[in-house]
C-alpha positions in Angstrom: 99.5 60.4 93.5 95.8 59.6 93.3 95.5 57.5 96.5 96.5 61.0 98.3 92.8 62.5 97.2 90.8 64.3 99.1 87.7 66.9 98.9 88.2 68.7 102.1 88.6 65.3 104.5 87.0 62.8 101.7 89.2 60.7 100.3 88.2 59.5 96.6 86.8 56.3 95.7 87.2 56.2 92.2 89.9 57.7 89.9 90.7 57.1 86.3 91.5 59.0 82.4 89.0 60.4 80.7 89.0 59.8 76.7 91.3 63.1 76.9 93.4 62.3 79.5 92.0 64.4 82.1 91.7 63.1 85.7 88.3 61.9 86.7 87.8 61.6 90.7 84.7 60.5 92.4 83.5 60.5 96.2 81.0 58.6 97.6 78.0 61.0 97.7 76.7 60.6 101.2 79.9 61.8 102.3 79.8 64.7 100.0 75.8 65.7 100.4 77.2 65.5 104.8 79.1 68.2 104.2 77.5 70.7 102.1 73.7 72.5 102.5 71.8 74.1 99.9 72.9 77.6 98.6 77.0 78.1 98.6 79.7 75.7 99.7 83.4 76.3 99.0 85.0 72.7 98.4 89.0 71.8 98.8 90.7 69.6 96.4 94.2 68.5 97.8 96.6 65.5 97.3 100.2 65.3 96.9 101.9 65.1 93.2 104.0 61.8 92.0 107.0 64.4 92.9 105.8 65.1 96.3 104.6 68.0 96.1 101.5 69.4 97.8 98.7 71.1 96.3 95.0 71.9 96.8 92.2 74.1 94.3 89.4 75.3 95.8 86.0 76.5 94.3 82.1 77.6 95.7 79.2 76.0 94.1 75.8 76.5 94.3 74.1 73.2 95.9 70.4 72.7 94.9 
């Protein structure tokens, strides 16, 4: 379900199919640069599936 977005509590703007049908998601950026600070940050991906269920992925990244 790709209205229930989020990356940690920022809910997507933008979602859509790439050319091979993987999901593209964007945030708006002033949300995203508020919560992160150069060096590490550990970002949450959850939503719910079309099925109901919940899931979340998380990964650190190194913010320049």
């Amino acid at each position: 379900d790709r209205v229930s977005l989020m990356l940690n509590d920022i809910p997507a703007l933008y979602t859509k199919s790439d050319a091979c049908g993987d999901l593209v998601v964007k945030f708006d950026r002033a949300d995203v640069k508020g919560i992160v600070e150069p060096g590490q940050a550990t970002l949450t991906l959850y939503g719910t599936l079309v099925t109901g269920m919940e899931f979340a992925a998380q990964d650190t990244i190194t913010v320049k």
